[in-house]
N, C-alpha and C positions, 0 to 999 in steps of 0.2 A: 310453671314450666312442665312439672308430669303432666297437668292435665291436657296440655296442649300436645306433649309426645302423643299422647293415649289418641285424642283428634287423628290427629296426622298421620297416624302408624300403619295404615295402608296405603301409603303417599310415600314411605321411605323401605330404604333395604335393613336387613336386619342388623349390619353395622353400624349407622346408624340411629336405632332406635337404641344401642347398647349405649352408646355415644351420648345419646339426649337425654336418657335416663342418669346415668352416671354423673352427667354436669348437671340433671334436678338435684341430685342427693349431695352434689358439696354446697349447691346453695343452700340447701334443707341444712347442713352440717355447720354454715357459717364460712364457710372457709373458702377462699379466693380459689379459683381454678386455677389462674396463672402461678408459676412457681417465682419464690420469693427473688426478686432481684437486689433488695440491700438487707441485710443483716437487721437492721434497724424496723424495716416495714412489719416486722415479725411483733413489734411492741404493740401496733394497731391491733393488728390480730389476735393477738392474745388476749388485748380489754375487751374486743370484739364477741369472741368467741367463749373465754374462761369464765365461768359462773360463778367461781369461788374463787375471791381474789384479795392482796392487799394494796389498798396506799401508802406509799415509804414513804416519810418525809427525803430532804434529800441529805440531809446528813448518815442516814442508815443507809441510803442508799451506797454510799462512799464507804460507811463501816462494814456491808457486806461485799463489797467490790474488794476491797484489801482484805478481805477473809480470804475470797477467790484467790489472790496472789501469794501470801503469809503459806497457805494449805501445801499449794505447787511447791515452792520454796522447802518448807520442811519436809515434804514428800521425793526431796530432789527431781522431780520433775520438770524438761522441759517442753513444752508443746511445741511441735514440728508443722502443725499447720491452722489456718484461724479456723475456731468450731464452737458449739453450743456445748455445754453443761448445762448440769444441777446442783445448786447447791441446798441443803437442808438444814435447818437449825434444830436440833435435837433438845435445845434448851425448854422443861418445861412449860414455862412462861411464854413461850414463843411459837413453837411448832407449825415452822415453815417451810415453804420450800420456794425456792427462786431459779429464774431460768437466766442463762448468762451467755453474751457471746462474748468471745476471748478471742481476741489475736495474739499472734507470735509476737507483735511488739505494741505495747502501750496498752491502756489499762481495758478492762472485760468491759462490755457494757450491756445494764441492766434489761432486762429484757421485760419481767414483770413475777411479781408472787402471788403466791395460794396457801391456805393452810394444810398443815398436814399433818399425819400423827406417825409418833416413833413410839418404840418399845417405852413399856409402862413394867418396870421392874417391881416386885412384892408377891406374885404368884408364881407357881412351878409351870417351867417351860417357857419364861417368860424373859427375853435380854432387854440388855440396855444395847439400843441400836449402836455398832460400834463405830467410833470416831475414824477419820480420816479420807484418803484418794482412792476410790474404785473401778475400775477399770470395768467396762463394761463390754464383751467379747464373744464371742461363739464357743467359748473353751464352756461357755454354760448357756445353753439355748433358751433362748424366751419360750413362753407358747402362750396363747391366749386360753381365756375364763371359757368355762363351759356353762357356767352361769347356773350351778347347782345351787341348791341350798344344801345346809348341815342338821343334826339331828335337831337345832334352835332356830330353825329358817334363815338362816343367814349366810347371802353369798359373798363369800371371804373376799371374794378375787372380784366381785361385781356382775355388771351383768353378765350375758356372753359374747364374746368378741370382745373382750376389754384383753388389751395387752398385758403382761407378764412380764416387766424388766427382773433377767437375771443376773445378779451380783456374783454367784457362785458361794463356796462355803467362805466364812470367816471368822476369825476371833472374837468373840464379844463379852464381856460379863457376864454372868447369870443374874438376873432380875431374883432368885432366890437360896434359899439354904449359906452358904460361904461366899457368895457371891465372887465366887473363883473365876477365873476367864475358862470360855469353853466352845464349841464351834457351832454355829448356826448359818442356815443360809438364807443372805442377804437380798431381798427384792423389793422394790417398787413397784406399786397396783393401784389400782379402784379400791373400792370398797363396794360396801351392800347398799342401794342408792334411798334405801326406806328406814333404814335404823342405822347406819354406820358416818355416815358421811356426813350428816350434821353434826358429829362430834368431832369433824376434821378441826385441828387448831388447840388438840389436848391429845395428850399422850394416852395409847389405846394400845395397840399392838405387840404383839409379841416378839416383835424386836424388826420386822418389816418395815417400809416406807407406805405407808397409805397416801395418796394425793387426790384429786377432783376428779372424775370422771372425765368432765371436759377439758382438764390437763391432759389429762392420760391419751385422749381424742387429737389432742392440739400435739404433742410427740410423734405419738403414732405415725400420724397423717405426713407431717414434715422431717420423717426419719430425723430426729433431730440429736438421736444418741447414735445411730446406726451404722455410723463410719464402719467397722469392722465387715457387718451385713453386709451392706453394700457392693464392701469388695469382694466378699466370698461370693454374692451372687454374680458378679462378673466374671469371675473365676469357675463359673457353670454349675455354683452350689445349690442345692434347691434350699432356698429360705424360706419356706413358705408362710413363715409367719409373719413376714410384712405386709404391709397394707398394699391390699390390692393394685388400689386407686391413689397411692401417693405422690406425694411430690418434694420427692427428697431434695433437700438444698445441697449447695456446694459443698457447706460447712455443717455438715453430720458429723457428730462427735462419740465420746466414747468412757467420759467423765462421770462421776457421780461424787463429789463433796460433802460430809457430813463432821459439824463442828457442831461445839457446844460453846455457847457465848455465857451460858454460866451465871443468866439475872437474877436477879431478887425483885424486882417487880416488874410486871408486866408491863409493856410499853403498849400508849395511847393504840397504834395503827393496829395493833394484833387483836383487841378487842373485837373485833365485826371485819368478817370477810364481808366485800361489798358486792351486789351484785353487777 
């Protein structure tokens, strides 16, 4: 499809060649042009699209479905309209992350997992990613990766253009010394795509959410936390950290869930993200 624009491109106005190009790169991306019409189509696209992924049996499936609800519940939370989360299992043994849509009435449904890594407590500076309902808000602006390296070549944040979900500050353990609670600030990222990312599925990070790249892409693209954004850029804010080119669904949300299911042995599915 580019190379056909590139043909054609003295045949068209310059609106159009923005236009031909733009729909080359979500086919290049994976991703449907058309915006999502059920909630559900979103599970194709995620196998479709996600490179780093799990198969649940289905009884996990139901025991992270009821984490979704247990979580709201103890968090007195009620949700006021139907929208995606994430949820993360911070469980050693597991280190995943799952994508959920929830309605206001009857149970979330599964959308699809990835592995991921949470805080690896034993070094200074290092938490235990903290448990519970995070709200995810413009009170703490995203930004995306600049796609640096560190004084060890390694891009924390991923490449550049990789989004930046911000948590804001929160409570967490210290991964060392008294292991007293203390405050760090909680975000979900990329990682480095040449040394970090094949460790997705083991606790790594200093108390962040690491996830796939092509998760972090497949977010992005479908504003799928973004409720708040949304409305402020309605409101004539300048967001300019959303994607360009997106296509935000009805049901952009605003959730980020992190439990700890607390195993002693690893279960079969978490063994091999598939591609």
């Amino acid at each position: 499809m580019l190379h056909w624009c590139r043909v054609k491109s003295s045949a068209l106005d310059l609106k159009f060649q923005v236009l031909c190009v733009t729909v080359g790169l979500f086919f290049l991306m994976g991703f449907p042009v058309q915006a999502i019409q059920r909630p559900i189509e979103l599970t194709r696209i995620f196998e479709n699209t996600v490179d780093r992924r799990f198969t649940l049996p289905d009884e996990e499936v139901r025991r992270y479905t009821q984490l979704v609800v247990i979580s709201f519940a103890q968090a007195n939370i009620s949700i006021e309209r139907d929208q995606y989360l994430m949820l993360v299992d911070r469980s050693p043994l597991v280190q995943a992350v799952f994508l959920f849509w929830t309605p206001v009435a009857g149970l979330p449904l599964f959308i699809g997992a990835s592995p991921a890594s949470t805080g690896r407590p034993g070094r200074f500076d290092y938490f235990e990613t903290p448990l519970g309902v995070f709200e995810h808000t413009i009170d703490n602006l995203d930004f995306r990766a600049e796609g640096t390296k560190n004084e060890n070549g390694i891009r924390g944040y991923g490449v550049k253009g990789m989004r930046v979900y911000d948590f804001g500050w929160q409570l967490a353990n210290k991964g060392w010394g008294d292991r007293s609670p203390s405050v760090m600030r909680l975000q979900m990222h990329a990682t480095d795509p040449d040394f970090l990312e094949e460790r997705l599925g083991s606790a790594q990070s200093k108390g962040c959410i690491r996830i796939p790249a092509s998760l972090n892409r497949l977010i992005d693209f479908y504003g799928l936390l973004d409720a708040d954004y949304e409305q402020s850029l309605l409101e004539g804010k300048n967001m300019w950290m959303l994607h360009p080119h997106r296509q935000a669904t009805p049901w952009s949300g605003r959730y980020l869930i992190v439990v700890d299911t607390m195993l002693t042995e690893r279960p079969t599915w978490a063994n091999t993200a598939l591609p």
